[in-house]
N, C-alpha and C positions, 0 to 999 in steps of 0.2 A: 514601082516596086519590083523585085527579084523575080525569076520564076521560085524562089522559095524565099522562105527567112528563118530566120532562130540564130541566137544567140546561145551559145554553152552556159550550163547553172554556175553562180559561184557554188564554192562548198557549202556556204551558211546563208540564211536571208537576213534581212533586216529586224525579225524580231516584228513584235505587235504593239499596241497601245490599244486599249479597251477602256472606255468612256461611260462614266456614270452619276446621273445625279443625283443626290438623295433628297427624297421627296417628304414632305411633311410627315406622310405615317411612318417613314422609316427614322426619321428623327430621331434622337436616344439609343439608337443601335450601336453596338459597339462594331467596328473596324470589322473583325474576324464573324460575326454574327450577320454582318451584312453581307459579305462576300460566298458565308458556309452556306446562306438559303436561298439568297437569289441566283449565285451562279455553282450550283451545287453539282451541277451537268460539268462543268468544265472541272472540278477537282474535289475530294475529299476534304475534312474539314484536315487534316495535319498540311496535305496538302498547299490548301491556304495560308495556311501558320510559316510554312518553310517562303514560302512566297513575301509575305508580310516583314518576315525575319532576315530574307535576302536583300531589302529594300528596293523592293518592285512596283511599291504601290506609292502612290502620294494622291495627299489629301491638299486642294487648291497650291500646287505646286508644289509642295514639302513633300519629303520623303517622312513618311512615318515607319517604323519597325515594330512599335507597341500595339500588340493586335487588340488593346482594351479601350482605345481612344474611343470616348462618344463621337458620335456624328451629329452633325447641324445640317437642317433643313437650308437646302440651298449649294450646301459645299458640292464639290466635282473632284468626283475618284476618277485616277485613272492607273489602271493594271498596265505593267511596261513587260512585256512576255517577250525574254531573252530569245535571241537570235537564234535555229537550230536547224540541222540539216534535215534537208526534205529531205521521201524516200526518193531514187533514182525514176529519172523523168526523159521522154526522149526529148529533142527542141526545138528540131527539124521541121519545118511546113511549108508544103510544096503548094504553090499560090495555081489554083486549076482556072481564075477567070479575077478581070478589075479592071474596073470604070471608076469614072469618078463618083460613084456612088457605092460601088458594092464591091466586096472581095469573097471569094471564095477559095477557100482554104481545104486542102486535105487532112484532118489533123491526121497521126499517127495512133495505135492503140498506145494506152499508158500515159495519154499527157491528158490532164484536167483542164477545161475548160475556164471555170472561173475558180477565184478563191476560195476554201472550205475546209477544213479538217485542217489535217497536215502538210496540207500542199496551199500556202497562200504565197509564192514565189513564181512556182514550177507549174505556170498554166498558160493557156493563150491568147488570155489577156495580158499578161506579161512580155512576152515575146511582143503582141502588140505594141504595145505603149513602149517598150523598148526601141524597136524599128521607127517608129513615129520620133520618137527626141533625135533617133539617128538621122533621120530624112529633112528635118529641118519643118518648120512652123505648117502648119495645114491654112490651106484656103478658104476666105470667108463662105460660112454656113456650112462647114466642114467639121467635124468632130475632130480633138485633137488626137485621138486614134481612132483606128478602129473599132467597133463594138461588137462582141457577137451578140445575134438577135433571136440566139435558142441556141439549145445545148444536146451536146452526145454524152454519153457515160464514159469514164474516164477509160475504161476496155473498149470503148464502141471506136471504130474509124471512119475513114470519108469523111465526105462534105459537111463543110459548117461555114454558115454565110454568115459575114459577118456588115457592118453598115458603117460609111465611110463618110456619111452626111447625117443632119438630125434628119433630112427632108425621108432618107433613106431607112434609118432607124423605125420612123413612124410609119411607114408604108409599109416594111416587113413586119411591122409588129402587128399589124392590122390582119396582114396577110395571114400570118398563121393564128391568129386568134379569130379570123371568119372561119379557116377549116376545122377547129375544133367546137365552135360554135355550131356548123352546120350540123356534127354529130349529132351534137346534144339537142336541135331542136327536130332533129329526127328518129329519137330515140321511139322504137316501138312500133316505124312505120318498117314497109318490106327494105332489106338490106337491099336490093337489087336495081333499085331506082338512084338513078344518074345525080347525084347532089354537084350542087356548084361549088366550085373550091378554086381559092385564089392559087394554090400552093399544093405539088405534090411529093411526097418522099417515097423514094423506092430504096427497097433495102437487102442486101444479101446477108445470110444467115445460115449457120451450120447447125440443125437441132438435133438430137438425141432420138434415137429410134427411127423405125420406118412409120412414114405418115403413109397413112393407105388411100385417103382422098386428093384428088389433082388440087383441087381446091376447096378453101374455106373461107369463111367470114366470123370471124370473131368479136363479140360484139362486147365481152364483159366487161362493168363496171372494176374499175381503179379507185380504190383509196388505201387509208392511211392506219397502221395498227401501230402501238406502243411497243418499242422493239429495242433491247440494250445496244446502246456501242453508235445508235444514231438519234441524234438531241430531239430531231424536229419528227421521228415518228419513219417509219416505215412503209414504202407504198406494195402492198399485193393487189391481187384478185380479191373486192368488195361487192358483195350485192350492193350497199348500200353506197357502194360509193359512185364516182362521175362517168358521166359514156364515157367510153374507148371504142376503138372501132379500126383492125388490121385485115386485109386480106391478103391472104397467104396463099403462093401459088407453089408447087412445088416444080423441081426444076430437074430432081435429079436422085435417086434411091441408092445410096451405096449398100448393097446388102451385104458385102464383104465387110465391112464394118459398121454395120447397123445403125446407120448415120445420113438423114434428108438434107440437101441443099434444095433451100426455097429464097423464094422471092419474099418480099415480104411490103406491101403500100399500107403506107399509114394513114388514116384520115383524121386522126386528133393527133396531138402530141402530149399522151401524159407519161408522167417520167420512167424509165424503164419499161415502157408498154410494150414492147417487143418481146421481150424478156420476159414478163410478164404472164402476156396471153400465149407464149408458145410453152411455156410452163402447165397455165391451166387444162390446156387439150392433150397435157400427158409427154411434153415432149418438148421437156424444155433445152434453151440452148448447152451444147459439147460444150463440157469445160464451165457452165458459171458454177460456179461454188455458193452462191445466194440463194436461187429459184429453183424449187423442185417443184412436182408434180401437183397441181393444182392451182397455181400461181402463188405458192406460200413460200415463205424463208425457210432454208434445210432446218432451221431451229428452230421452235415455238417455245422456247422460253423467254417470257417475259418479264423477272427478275431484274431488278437492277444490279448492274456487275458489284464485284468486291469493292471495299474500299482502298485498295493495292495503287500506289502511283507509281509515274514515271519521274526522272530526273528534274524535271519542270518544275512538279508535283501534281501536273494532270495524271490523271487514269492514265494506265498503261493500255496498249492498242488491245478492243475487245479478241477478244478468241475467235469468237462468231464471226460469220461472215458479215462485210458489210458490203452496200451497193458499189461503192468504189473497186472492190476488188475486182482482178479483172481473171481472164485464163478462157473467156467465151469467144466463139468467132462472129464478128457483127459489125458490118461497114453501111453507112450509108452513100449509096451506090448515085443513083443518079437524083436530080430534082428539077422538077418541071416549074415556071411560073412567068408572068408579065416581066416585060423591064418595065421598071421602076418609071422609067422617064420616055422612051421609045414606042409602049406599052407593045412588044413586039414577044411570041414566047420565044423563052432562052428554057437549052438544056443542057446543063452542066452534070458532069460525068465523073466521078473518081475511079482512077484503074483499079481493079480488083485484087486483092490478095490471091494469091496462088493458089489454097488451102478453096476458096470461095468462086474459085473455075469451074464451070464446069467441063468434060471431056474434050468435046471441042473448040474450048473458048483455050483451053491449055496449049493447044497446037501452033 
């Protein structure tokens, strides 16, 4: 493989196909009645109707248009969701390490990980699988690309390893699920005691205001609140929800512009935890548009949006922020852990963003 890869986006992706089968209680539903309550997330009932009346959908192969047709128990809907231009993505990934097991990748800020929203083209799994049909066939017990085996925020950059083998897949998946494991079965004992951890992430980070302690431990619980404009729920700062667990070393006070460069190790990985818990202690990351002070979303309304669509006939993109949006500085900087096959430790490194230097590292 390159020292980098990517591929330029076309204009338009392939469009979607969404798969359904109707199950006995749904039986006797009519076409547009099935579509307006079970996937009621993805569009308004007109919505639907424009969708149905485009001939988008078919029922065991046939294109239907009549949004009154009964359903039969057993049939298979499938939604054909027209081809559309993602937002702008960069495509670039400079490859920092690769064996025959594992790759490590720089992503960029602004590129998605995997498929989701509006970006089911424009990620790095795509790029992947791209590079892979370019490369020619993978070698037995080889994944026919690569996989990533955990994920950054579509604004976060640095390293993301990705697995180039099942043997490799299953090892790093193991990996980061004993360090977020260890959290959790240490929740409640002193922060200060040395836990075992197959895996570690260190993170640069630009937060908002001056942090006045050199160091922290941040230990709050992560979960998940009912939040418009994202289907599956929203992750803040929960009592009630899962360990987490960052410490946070600070590296650098700019008091000219009232802005902390800190280090930042993570011992779990829940989603946007960084983000998150530099939120709750008042100071959250320059620039997100998501996370204010507490670890809560700038918005607390919990209202479902209008019934307003787009061209599709999906909802138009919320107003509110959502976790995708980016405008935060947040790289993951280096990471520590076994090889895979050597069992030898490897530390792989992403260069720093300028903005994420400190004084001397600028020079």
């Amino acid at each position: 493989m390159a020292s980098s890869i990517g591929v330029p986006w076309p204009q338009f992706n392939d469009g979607l196909s969404y798969r359904d089968a109707v199950s006995p209680s749904d039986a006797g539903l009519t076409l547009i009645d099935f579509y307006s309550c079970k996937h009621k997330s993805s569009a308004p009932l007109q919505g639907w109707l424009q969708r149905v009346n485009n001939g988008q959908i078919t029922v065991d192969g046939e294109v239907v248009t009549d949004p009154t047709v009964i359903l039969r128990a057993g049939s298979e809907l499938v939604y054909h969701r027209l081809p559309w231009k993602e937002p702008d993505a960069p495509y670039l990934l400079e490859v920092l390490y690769e064996d025959d097991d594992l790759i490590a990748l720089n992503k960029p800020p602004g590129l998605q990980v995997l498929p989701g929203g509006l970006f089911q083209q424009r990620t790095v799994l795509t790029q992947l699988q791209w590079c892979a049909s370019q490369c020619g066939s993978s070698l037995p017990g080889q994944e026919s690309h690569p996989i990533p085996v955990h994920r950054l925020g579509r604004g976060t950059s640095g390293i993301l390893l990705c697995a180039r083998s099942k043997h490799a897949k299953a090892c790093l998946a193991a990996c980061f699920a004993h360090s977020t494991s260890a959290v959790r079965s240490n929740r409640g004992m002193n922060l200060g005691l040395v836990m075992e951890r197959k895996i570690t992430k260190v993170y640069r980070a630009l937060a908002s205001g001056i942090i006045d302690m050199d160091e922290i431990a941040i230990n709050q619980p992560i979960g998940m609140i009912r939040y418009p404009g994202v289907a599956g729920g929203l992750y803040v700062a929960l009592p009630s929800g899962k360990p987490a667990l960052s410490r946070v070393t600070v590296l650098e006070r700019r008091m000219q512009n009232n802005v902390t460069l800190v280090q930042v190790e993570i011992q779990s990985g829940r989603p946007h935890q960084i983000r998150i818990h530099l939120a709750f202690i008042g100071h959250p990351l320059l620039g997100d548009p998501l996370y204010s002070k507490g670890g809560q979303p700038n918005y607390n309304d919990t209202e479902l949006e209008d019934g307003s669509f787009a061209d599709d006939g999906g909802y138009s993109r919320p107003a509110k922020p959502v976790p995708g949006d980016c405008g935060y500085h947040l790289h993951a900087h280096q990471v520590v852990l076994s090889h895979l096959i050597k069992n030898e430790v490897m530390k792989i490194t992403a260069p720093l963003p300028d903005i994420l230097k400190m004084m001397n590292e600028a020079i």
